[in-house]
PyMOL commands that place a pseudoatom at each C-alpha (Angstrom):
pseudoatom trace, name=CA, resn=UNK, resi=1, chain=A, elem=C, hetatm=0, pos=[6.659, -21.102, 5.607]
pseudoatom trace, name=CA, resn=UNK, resi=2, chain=A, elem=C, hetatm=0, pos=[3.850, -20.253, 3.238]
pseudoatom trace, name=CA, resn=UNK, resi=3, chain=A, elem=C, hetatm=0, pos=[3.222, -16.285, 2.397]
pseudoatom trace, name=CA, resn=UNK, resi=4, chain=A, elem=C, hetatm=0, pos=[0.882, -14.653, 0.597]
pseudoatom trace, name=CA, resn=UNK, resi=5, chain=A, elem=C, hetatm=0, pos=[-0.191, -11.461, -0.053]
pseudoatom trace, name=CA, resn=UNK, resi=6, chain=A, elem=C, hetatm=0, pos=[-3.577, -10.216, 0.319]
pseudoatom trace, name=CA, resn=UNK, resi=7, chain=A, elem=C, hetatm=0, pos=[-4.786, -6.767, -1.114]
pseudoatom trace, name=CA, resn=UNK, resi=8, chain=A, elem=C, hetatm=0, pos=[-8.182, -5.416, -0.672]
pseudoatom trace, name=CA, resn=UNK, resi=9, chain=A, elem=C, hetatm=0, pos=[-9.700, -3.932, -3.554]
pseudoatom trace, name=CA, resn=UNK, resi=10, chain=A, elem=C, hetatm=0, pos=[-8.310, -4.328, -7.283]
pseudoatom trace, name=CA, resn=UNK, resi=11, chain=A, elem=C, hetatm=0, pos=[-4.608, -3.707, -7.645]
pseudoatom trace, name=CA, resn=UNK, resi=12, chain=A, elem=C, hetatm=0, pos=[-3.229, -3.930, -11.064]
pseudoatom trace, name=CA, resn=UNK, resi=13, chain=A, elem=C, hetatm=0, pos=[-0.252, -6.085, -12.159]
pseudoatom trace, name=CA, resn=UNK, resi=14, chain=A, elem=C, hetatm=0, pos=[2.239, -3.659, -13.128]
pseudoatom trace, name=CA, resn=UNK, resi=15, chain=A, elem=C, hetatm=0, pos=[4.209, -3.466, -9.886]
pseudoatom trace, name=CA, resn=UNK, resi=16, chain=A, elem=C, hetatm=0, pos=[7.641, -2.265, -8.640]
pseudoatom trace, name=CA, resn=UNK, resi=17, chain=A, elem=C, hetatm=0, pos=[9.840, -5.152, -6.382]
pseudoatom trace, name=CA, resn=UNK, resi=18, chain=A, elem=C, hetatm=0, pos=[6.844, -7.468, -5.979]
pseudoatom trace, name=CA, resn=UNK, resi=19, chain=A, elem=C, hetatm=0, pos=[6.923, -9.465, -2.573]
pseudoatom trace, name=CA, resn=UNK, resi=20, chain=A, elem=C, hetatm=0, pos=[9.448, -12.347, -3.036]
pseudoatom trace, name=CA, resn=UNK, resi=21, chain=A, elem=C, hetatm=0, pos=[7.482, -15.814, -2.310]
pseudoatom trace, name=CA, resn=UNK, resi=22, chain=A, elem=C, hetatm=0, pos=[4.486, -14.338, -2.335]
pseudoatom trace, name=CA, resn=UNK, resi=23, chain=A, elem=C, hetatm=0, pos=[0.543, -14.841, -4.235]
pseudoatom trace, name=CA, resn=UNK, resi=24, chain=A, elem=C, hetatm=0, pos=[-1.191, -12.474, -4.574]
pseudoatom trace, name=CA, resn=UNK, resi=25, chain=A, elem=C, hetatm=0, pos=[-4.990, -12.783, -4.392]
pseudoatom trace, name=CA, resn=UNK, resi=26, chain=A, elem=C, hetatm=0, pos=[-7.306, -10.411, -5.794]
pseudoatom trace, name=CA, resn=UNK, resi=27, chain=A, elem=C, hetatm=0, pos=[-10.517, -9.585, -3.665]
pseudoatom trace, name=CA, resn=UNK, resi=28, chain=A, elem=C, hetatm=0, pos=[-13.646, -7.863, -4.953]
pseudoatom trace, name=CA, resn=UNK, resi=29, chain=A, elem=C, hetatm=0, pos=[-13.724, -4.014, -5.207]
pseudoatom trace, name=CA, resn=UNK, resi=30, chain=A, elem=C, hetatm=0, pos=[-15.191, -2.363, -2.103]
pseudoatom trace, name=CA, resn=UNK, resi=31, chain=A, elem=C, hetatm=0, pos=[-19.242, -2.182, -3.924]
pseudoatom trace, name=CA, resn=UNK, resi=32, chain=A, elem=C, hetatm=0, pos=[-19.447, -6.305, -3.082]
pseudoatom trace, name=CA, resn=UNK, resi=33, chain=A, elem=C, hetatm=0, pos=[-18.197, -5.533, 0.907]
pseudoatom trace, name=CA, resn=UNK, resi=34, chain=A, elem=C, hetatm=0, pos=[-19.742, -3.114, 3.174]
pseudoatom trace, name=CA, resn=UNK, resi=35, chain=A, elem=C, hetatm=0, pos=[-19.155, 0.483, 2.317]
pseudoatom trace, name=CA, resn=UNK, resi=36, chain=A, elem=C, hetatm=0, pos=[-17.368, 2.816, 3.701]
pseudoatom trace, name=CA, resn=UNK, resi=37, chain=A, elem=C, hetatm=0, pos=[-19.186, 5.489, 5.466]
pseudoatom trace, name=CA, resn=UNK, resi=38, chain=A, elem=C, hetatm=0, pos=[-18.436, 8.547, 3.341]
pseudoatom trace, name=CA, resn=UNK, resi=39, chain=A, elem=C, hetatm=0, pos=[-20.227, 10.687, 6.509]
pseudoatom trace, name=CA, resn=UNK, resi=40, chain=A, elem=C, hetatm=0, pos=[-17.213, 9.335, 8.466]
pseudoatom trace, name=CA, resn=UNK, resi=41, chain=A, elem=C, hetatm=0, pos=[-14.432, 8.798, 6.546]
pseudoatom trace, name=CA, resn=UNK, resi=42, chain=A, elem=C, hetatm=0, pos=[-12.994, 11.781, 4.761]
pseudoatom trace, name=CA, resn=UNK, resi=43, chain=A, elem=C, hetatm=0, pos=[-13.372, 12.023, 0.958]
pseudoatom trace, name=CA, resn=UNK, resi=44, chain=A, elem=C, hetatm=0, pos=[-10.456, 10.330, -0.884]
pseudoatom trace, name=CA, resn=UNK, resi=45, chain=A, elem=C, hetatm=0, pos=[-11.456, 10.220, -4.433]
pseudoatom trace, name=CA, resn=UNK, resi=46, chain=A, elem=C, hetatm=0, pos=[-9.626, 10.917, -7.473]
pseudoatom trace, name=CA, resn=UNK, resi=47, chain=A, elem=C, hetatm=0, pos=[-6.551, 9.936, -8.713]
pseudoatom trace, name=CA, resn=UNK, resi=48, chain=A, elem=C, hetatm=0, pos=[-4.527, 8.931, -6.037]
pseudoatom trace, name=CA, resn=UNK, resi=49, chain=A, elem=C, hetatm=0, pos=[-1.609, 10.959, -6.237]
pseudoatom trace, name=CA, resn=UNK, resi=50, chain=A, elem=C, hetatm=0, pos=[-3.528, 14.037, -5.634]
pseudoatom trace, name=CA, resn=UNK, resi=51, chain=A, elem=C, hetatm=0, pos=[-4.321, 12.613, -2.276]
pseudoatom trace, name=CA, resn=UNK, resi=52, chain=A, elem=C, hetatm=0, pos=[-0.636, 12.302, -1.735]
pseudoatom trace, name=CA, resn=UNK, resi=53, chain=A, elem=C, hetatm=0, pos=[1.338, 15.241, -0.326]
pseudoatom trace, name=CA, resn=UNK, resi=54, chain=A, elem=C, hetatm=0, pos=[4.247, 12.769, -0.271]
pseudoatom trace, name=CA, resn=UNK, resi=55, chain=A, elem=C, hetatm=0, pos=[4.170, 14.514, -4.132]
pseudoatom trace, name=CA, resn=UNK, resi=56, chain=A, elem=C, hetatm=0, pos=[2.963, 18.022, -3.214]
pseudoatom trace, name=CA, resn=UNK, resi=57, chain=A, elem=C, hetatm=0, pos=[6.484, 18.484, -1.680]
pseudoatom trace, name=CA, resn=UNK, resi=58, chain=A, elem=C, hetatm=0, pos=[10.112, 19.319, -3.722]
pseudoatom trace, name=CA, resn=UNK, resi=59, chain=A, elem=C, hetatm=0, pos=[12.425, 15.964, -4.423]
pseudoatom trace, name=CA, resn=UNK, resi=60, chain=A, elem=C, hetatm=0, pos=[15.510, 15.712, -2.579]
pseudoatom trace, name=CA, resn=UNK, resi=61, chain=A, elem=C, hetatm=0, pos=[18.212, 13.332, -3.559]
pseudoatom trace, name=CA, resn=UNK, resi=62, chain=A, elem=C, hetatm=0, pos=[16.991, 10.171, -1.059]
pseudoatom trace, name=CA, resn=UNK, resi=63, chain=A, elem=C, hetatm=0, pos=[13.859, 10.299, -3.233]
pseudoatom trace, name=CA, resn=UNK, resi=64, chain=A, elem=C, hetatm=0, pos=[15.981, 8.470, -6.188]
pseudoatom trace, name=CA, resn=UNK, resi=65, chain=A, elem=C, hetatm=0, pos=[14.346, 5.013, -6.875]
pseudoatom trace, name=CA, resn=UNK, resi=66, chain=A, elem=C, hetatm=0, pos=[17.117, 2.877, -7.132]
pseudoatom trace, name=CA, resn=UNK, resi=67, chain=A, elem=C, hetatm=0, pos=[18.877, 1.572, -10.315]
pseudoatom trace, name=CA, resn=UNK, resi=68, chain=A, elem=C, hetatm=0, pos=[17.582, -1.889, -9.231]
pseudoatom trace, name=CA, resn=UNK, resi=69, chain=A, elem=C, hetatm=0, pos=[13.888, -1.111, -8.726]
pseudoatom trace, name=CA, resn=UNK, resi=70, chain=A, elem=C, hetatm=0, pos=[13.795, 0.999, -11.422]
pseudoatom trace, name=CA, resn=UNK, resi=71, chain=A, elem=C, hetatm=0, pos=[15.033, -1.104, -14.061]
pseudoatom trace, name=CA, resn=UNK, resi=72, chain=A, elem=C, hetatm=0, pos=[12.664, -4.095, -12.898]
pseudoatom trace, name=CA, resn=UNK, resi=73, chain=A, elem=C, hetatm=0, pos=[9.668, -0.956, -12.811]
pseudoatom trace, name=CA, resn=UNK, resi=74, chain=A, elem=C, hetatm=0, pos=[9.821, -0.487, -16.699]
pseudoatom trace, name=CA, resn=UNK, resi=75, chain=A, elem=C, hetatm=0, pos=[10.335, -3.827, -17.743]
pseudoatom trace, name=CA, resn=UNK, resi=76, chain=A, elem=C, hetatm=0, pos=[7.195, -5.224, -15.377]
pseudoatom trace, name=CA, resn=UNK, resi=77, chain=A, elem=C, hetatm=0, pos=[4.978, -1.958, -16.813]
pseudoatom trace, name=CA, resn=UNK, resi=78, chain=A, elem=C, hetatm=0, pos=[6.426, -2.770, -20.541]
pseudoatom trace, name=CA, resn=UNK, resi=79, chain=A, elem=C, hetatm=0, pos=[5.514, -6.240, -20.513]
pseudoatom trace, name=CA, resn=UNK, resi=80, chain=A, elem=C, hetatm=0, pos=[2.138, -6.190, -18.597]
pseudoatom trace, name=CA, resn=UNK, resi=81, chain=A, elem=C, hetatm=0, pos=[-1.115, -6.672, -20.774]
pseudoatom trace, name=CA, resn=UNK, resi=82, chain=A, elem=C, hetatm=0, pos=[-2.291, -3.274, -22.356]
pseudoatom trace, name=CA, resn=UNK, resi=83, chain=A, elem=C, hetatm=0, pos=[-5.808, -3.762, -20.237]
pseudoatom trace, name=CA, resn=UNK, resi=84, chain=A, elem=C, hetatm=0, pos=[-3.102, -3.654, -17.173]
pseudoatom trace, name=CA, resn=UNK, resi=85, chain=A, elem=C, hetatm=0, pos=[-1.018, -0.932, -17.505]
pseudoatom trace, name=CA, resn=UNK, resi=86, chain=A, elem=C, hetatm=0, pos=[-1.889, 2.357, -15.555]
pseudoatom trace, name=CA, resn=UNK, resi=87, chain=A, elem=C, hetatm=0, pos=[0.050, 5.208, -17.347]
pseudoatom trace, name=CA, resn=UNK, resi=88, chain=A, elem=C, hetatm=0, pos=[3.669, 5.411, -18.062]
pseudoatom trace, name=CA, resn=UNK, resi=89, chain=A, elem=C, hetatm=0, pos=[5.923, 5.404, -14.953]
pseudoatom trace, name=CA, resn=UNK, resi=90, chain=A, elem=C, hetatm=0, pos=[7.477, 8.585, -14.008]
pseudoatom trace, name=CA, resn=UNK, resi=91, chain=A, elem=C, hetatm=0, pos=[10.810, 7.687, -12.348]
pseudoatom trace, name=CA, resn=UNK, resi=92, chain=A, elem=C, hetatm=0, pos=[11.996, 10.739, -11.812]
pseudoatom trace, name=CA, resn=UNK, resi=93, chain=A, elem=C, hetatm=0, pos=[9.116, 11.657, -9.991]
pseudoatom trace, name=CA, resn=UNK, resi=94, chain=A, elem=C, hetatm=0, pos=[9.815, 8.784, -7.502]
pseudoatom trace, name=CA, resn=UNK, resi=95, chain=A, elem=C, hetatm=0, pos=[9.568, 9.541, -3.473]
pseudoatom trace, name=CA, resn=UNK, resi=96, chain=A, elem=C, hetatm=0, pos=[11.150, 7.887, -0.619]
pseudoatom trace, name=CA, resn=UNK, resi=97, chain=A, elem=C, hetatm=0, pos=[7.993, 6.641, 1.792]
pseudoatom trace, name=CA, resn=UNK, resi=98, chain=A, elem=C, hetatm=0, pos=[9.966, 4.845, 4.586]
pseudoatom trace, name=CA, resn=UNK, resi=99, chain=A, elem=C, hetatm=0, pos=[13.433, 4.448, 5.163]
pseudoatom trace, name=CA, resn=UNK, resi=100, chain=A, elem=C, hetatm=0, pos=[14.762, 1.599, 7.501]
pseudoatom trace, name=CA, resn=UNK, resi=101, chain=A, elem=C, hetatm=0, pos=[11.728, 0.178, 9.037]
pseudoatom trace, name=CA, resn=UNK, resi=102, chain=A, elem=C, hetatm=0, pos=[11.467, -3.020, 10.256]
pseudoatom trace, name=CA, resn=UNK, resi=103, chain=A, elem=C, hetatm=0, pos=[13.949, -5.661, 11.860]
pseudoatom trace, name=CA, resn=UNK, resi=104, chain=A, elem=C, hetatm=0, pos=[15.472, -5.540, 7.861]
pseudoatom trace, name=CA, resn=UNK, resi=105, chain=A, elem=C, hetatm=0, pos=[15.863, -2.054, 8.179]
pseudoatom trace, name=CA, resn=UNK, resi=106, chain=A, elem=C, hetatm=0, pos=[13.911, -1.604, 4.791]
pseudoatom trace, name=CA, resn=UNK, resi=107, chain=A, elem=C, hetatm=0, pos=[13.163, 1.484, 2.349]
pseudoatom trace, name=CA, resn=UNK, resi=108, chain=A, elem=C, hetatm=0, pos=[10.116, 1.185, 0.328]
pseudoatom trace, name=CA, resn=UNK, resi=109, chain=A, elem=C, hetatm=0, pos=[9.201, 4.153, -2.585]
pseudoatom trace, name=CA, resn=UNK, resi=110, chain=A, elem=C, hetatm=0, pos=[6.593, 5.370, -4.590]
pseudoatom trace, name=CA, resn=UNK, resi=111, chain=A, elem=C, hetatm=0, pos=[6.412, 6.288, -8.067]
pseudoatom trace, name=CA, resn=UNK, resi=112, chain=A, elem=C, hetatm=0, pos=[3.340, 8.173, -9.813]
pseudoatom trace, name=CA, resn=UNK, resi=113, chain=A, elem=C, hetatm=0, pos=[2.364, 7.524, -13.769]
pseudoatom trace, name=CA, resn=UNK, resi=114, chain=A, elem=C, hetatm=0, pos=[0.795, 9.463, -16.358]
pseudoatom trace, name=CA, resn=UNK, resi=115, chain=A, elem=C, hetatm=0, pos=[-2.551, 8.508, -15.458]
pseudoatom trace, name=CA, resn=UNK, resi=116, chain=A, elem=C, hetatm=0, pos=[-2.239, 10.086, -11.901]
pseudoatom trace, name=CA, resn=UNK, resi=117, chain=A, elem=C, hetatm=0, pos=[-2.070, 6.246, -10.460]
pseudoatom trace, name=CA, resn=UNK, resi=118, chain=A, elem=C, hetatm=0, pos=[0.777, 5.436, -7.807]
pseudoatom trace, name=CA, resn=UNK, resi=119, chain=A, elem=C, hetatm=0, pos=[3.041, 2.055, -7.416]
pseudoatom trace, name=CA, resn=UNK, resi=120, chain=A, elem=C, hetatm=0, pos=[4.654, 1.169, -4.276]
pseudoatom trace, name=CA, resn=UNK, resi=121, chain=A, elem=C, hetatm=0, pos=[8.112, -0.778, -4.301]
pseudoatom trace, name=CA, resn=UNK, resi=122, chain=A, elem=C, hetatm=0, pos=[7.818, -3.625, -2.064]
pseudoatom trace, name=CA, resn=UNK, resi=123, chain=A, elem=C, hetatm=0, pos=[4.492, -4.144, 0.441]
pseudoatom trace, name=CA, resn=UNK, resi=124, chain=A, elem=C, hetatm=0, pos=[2.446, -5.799, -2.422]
pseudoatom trace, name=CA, resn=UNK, resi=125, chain=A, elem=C, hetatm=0, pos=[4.334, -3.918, -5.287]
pseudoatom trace, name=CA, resn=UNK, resi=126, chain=A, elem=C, hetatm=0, pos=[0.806, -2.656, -6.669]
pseudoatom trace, name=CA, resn=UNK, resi=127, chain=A, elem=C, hetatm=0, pos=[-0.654, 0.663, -8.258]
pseudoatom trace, name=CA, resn=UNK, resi=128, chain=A, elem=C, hetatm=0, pos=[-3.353, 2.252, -6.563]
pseudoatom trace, name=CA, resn=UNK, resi=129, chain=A, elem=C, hetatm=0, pos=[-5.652, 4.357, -9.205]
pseudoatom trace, name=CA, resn=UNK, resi=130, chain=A, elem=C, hetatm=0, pos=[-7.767, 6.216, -6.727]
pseudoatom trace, name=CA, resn=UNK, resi=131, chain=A, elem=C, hetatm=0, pos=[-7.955, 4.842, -2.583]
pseudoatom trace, name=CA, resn=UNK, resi=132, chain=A, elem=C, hetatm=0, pos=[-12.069, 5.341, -2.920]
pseudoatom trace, name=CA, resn=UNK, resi=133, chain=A, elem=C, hetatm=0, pos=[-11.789, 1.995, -4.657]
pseudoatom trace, name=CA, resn=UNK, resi=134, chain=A, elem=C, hetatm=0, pos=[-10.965, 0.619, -1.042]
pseudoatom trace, name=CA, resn=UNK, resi=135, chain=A, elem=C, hetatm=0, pos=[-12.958, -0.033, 1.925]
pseudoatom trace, name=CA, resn=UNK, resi=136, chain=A, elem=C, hetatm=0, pos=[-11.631, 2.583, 4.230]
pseudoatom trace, name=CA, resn=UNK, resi=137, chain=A, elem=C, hetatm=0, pos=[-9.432, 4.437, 1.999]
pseudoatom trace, name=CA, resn=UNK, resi=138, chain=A, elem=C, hetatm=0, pos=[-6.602, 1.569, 2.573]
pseudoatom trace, name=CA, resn=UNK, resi=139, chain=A, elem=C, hetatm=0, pos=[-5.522, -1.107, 0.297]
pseudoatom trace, name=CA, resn=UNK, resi=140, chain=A, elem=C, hetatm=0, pos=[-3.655, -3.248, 2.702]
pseudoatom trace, name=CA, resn=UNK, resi=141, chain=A, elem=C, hetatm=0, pos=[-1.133, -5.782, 1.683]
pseudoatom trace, name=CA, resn=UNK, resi=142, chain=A, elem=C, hetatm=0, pos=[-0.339, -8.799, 3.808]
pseudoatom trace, name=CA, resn=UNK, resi=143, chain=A, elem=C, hetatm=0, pos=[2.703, -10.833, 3.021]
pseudoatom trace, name=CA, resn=UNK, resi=144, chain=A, elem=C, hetatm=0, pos=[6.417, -11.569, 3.215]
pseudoatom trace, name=CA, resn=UNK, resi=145, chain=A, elem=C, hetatm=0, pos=[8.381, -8.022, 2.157]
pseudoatom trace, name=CA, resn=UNK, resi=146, chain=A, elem=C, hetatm=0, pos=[11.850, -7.116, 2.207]
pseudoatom trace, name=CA, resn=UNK, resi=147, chain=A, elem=C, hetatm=0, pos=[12.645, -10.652, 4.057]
pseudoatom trace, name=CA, resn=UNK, resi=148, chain=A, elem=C, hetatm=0, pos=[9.739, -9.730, 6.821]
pseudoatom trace, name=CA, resn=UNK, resi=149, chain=A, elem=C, hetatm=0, pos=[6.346, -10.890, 7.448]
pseudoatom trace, name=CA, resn=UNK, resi=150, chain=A, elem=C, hetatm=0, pos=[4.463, -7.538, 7.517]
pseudoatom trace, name=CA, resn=UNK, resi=151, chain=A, elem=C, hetatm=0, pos=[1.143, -5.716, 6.689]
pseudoatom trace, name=CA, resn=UNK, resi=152, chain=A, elem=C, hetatm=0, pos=[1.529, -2.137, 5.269]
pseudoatom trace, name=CA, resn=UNK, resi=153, chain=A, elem=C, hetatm=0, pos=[0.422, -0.298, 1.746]
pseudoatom trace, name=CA, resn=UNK, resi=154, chain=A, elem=C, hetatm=0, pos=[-0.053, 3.163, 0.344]
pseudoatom trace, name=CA, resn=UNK, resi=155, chain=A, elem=C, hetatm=0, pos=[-2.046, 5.787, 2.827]
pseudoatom trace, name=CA, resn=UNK, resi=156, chain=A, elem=C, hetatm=0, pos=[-4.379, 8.612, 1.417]
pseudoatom trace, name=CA, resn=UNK, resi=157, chain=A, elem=C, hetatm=0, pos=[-3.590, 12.316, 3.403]
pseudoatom trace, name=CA, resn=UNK, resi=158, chain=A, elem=C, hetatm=0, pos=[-6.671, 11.753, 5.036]
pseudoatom trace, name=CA, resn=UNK, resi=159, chain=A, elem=C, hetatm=0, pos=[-5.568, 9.089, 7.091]
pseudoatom trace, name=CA, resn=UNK, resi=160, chain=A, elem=C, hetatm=0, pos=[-3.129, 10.074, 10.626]
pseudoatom trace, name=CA, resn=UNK, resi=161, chain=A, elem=C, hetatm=0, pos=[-3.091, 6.753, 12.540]
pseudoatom trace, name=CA, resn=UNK, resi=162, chain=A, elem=C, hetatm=0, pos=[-3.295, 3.125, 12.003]
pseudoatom trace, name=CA, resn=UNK, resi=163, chain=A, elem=C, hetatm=0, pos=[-3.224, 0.279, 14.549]
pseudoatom trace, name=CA, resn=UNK, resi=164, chain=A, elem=C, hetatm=0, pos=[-3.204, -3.585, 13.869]
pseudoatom trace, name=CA, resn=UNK, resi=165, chain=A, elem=C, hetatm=0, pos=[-5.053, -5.608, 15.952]
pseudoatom trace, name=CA, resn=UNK, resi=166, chain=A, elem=C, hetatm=0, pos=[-3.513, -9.118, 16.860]
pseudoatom trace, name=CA, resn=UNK, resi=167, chain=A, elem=C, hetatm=0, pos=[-5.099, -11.547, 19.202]
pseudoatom trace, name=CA, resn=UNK, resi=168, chain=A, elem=C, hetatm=0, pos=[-7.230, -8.426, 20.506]
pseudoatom trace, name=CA, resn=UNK, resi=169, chain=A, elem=C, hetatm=0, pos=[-4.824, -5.470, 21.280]
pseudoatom trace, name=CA, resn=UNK, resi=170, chain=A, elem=C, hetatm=0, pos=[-3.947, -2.505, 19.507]
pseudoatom trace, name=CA, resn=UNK, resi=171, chain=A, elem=C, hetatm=0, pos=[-0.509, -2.280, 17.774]
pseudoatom trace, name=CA, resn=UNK, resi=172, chain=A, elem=C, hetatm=0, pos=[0.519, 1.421, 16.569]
pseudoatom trace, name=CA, resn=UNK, resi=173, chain=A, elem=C, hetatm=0, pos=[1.926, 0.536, 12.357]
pseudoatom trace, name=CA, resn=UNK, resi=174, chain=A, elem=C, hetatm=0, pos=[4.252, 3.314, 11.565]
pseudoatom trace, name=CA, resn=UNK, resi=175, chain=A, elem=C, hetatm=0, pos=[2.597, 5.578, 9.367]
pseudoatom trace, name=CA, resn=UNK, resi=176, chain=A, elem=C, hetatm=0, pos=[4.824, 8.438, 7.302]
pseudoatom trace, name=CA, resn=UNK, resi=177, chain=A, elem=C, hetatm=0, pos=[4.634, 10.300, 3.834]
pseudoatom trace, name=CA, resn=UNK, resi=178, chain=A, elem=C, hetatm=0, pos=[1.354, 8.269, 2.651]
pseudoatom trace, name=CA, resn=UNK, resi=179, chain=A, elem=C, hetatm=0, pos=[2.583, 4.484, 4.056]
pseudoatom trace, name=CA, resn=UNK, resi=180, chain=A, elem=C, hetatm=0, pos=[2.119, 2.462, 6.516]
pseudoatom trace, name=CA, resn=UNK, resi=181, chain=A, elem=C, hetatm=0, pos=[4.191, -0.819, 7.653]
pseudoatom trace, name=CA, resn=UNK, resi=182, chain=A, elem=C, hetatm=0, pos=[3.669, -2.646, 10.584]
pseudoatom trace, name=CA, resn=UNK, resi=183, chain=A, elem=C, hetatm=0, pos=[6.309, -6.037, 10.883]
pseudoatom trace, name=CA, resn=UNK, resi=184, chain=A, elem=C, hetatm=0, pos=[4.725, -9.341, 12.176]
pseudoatom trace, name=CA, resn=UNK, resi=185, chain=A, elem=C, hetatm=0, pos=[5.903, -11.455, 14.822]
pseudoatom trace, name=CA, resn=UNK, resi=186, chain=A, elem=C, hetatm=0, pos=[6.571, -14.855, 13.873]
pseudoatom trace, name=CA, resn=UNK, resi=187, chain=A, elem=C, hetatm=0, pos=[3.020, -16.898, 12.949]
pseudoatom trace, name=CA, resn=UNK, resi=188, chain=A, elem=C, hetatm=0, pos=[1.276, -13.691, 13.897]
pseudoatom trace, name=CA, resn=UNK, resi=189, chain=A, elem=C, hetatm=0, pos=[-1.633, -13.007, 12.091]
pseudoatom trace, name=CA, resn=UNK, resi=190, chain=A, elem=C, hetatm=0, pos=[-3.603, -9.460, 12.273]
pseudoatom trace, name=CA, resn=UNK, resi=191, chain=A, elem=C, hetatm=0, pos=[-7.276, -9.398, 13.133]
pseudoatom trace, name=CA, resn=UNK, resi=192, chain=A, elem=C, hetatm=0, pos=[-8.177, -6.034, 11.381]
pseudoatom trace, name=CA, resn=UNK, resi=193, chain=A, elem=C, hetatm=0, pos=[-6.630, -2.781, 11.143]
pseudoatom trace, name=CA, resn=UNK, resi=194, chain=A, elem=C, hetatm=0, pos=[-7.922, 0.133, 13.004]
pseudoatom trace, name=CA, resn=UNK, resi=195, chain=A, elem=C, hetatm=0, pos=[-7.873, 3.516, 10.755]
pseudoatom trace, name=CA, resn=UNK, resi=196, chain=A, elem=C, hetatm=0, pos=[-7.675, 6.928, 12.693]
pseudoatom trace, name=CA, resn=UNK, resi=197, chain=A, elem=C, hetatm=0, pos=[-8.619, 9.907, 9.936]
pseudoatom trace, name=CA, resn=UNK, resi=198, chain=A, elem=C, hetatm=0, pos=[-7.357, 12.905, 10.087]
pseudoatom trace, name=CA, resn=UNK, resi=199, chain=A, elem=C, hetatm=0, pos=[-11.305, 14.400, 11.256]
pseudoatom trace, name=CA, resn=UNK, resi=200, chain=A, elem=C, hetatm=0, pos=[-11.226, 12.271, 14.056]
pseudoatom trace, name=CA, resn=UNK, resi=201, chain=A, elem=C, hetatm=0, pos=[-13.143, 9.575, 12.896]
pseudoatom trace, name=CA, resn=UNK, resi=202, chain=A, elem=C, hetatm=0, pos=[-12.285, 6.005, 12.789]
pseudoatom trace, name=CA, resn=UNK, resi=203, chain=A, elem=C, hetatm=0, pos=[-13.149, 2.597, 10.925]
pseudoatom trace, name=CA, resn=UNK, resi=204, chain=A, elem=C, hetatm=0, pos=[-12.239, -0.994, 11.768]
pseudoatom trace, name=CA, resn=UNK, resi=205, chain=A, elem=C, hetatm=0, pos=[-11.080, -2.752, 8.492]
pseudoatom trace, name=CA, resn=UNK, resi=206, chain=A, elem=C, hetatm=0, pos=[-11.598, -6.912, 9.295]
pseudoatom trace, name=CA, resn=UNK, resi=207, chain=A, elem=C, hetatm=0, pos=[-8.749, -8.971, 7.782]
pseudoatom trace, name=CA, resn=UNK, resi=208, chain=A, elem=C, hetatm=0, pos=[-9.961, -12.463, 6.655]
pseudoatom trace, name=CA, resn=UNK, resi=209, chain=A, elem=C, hetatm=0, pos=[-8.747, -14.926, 8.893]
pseudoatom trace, name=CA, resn=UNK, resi=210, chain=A, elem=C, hetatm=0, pos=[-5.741, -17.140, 7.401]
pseudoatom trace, name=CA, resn=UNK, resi=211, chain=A, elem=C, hetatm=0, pos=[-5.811, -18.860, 4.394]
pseudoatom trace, name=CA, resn=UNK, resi=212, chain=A, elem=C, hetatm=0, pos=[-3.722, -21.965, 5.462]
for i in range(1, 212): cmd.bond("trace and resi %d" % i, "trace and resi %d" % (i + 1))
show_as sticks, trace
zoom trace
């Protein structure tokens, strides 16, 4: 079955555990869509760990990326183009965002860089610089991760729910210590996510409908 992952906004190729099987396509940054409304949505500029508080809080031993992940981390960040890179990785800085999620019972992390930027393991295995680059706050990542077909992606503090729409109802994604996930059924294919902010307000994020 044919995956692909499909991030909204402009990720940047150093990643951490990229989706197995999966392309990823680049869409434009949020200026050529319609914009958020920043009298709705909460502000979420700046770098995008200070809109973590995944970071604000003291390590524990779970946050440890793994050997694995971190080992692929620095060589993907070392050998991406200079116009690419997004600050030197700071793996001991790492935090655990979910643990066992899905039918896979996956764990994804987080690791900031030197440039305040943040890269997910797994669910697209991007950097976000700063979540005002995204329509809504949310880059979302659509794909096959961790052996599941799933949308999820990095979450600013400002955001307390989200819900996937499929075939017109309302699916709650899990949504802990800035991520979301939410695992696809078989050939399911999401119609937009609904974001719930942490004022109250809410915006519906259309997903394009699928490529193949």
């Amino acid at each position: 079955m044919k995956t692909a992952v499909i991030l909204f906004g402009l990720p940047v190729l150093a990643t951490i555990g990229t989706a197995c099987g999966a392309t990823q396509v680049d869409n434009a940054p949020i200026a050529a869509h319609e914009q958020a409304d920043a009298r709705v949505m909460p502000e979420v500029g700046g770098a995008a760990v200070d809109q973590m508080a995944v970071f604000r809080r003291s390590s524990t031993p779970g946050d440890a990326l793994p050997s694995a992940l971190a080992d692929e981390a620095q060589l993907v960040n070392q050998g991406a183009p200079a116009s690419f890179r997004v600050g030197e990785l700071r793996l001991p800085k790492s935090r655990l965002l979910l643990e066992n999620v899905g039918s896979q019972n996956a764990s994804f992390y987080a690791v900031p860089t030197s440039s305040g930027a943040v890269c997910i393991s797994g669910l697209g295995g991007g950097c976000v610089t700063n979540f005002s680059r995204y329509r809504g706050g949310i880059p979302i990542a659509l794909g096959d991760f961790a052996g599941m077909r799933a949308v999820g992606g990095l979450a600013p503090d400002a955001v307390k729910a989200i819900t996937v729409v499929i075939a017109g109802a309302r699916n709650p994604a899990v949504v802990a210590n800035n991520a979301y996930f939410y695992e696809l059924a078989e050939e399911a294919w999401p119609e937009a996510l609904v974001v719930t902010y942490s004022n109250g307000a809410e915006e519906t994020l259309q997903i394009p409908a699928r490529p193949w």
